[in-house]
C-alpha positions in Angstrom: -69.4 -27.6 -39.9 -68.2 -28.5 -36.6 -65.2 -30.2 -37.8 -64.3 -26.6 -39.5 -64.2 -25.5 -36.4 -62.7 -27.6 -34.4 -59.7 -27.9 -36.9 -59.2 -23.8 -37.1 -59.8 -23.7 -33.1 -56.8 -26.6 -33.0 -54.5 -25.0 -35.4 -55.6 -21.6 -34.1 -54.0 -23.1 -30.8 -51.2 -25.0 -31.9 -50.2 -21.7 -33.9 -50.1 -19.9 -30.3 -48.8 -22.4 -28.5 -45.4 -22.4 -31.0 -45.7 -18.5 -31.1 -45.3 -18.2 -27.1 -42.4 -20.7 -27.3 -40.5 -18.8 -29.9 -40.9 -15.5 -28.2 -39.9 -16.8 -24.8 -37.5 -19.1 -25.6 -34.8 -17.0 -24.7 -36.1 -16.2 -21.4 -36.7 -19.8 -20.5 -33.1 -20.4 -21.4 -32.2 -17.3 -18.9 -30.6 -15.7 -21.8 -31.2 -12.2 -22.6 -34.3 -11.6 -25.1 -33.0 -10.9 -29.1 -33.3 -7.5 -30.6 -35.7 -9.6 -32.9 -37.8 -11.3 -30.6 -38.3 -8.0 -28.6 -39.7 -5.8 -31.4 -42.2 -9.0 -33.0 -43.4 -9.1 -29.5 -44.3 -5.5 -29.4 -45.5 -5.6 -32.5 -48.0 -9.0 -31.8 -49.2 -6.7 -28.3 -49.4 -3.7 -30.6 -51.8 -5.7 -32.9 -53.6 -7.6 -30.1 -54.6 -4.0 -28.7 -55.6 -2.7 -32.2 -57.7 -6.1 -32.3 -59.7 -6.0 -29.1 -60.4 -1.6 -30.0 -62.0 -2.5 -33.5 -63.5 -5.7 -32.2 -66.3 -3.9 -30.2 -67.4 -1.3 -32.6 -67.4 -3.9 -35.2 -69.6 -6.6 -33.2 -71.9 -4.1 -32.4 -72.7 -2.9 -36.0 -73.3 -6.5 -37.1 -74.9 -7.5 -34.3 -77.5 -3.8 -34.8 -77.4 -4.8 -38.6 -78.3 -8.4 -37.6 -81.5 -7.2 -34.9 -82.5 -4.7 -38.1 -82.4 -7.3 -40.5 -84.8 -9.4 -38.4 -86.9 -6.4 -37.6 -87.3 -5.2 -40.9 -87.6 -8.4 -43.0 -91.8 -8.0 -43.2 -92.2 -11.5 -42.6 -89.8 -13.3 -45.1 -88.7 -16.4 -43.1 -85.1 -16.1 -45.4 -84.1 -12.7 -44.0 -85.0 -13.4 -40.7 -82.7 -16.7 -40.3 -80.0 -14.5 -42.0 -80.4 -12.3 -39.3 -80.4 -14.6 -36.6 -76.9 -15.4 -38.5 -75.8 -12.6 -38.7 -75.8 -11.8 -34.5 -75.3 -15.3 -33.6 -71.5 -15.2 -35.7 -71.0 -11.6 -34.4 -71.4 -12.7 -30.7 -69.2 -15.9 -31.2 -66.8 -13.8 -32.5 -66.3 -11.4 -30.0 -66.4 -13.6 -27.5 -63.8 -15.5 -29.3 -61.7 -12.6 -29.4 -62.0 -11.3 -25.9 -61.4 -15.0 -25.1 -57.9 -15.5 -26.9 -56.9 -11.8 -25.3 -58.0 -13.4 -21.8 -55.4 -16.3 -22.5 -53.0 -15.2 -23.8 -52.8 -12.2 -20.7 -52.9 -15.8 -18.8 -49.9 -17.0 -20.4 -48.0 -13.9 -20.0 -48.6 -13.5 -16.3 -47.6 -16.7 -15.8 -44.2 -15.8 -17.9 
């Protein structure tokens, strides 16, 4: 399971890494920026912003579903590591988010 991870946090990275060249490309170059290249960046920033709003509404209904599960399970050993689950992947995730918005607002200022 590791090795899942590690290969979607690598390509997950390497996907980034190509996207911030191909957007800035032009500026590196000190030409101007394409009519193109503007308007998928404002879309990407327009999606990164939708991402981090529904990211902490969402976290916080699995991660209540999650503490309910393990509340209410009445002693069956099942639901109550499917809880446990269920808020461990939440938190990761959100972290994971508000961790790719953290770099890539790195990246930018450093653009």
């Amino acid at each position: 399971m590791n090795q899942k991870i590690y290969f979607y946090l690598k390509f997950i990275l390497i996907l980034s890494i190509l996207l911030i060249q191909f957007l800035f490309i032009g500026e590196v170059l000190g030409a101007s920026t394409p009519k193109l290249v503007s308007t998928l960046q404002k879309a990407f920033e327009s999606i990164e912003e939708w991402l981090i709003k529904l990211a902490t509404p969402m976290a916080a209904v699995a991660v209540g579903s999650g503490l309910f599960m393990q509340k209410f399970s009445l002693g069956d050993e099942e639901k109550i590591r499917t809880g446990k689950k269920l808020v461990k992947t939440a938190l990761f995730s959100y972290i994971f988010i508000l961790a790719i918005d953290l770099v890539l607002s790195a990246i930018e200022s450093l653009i």
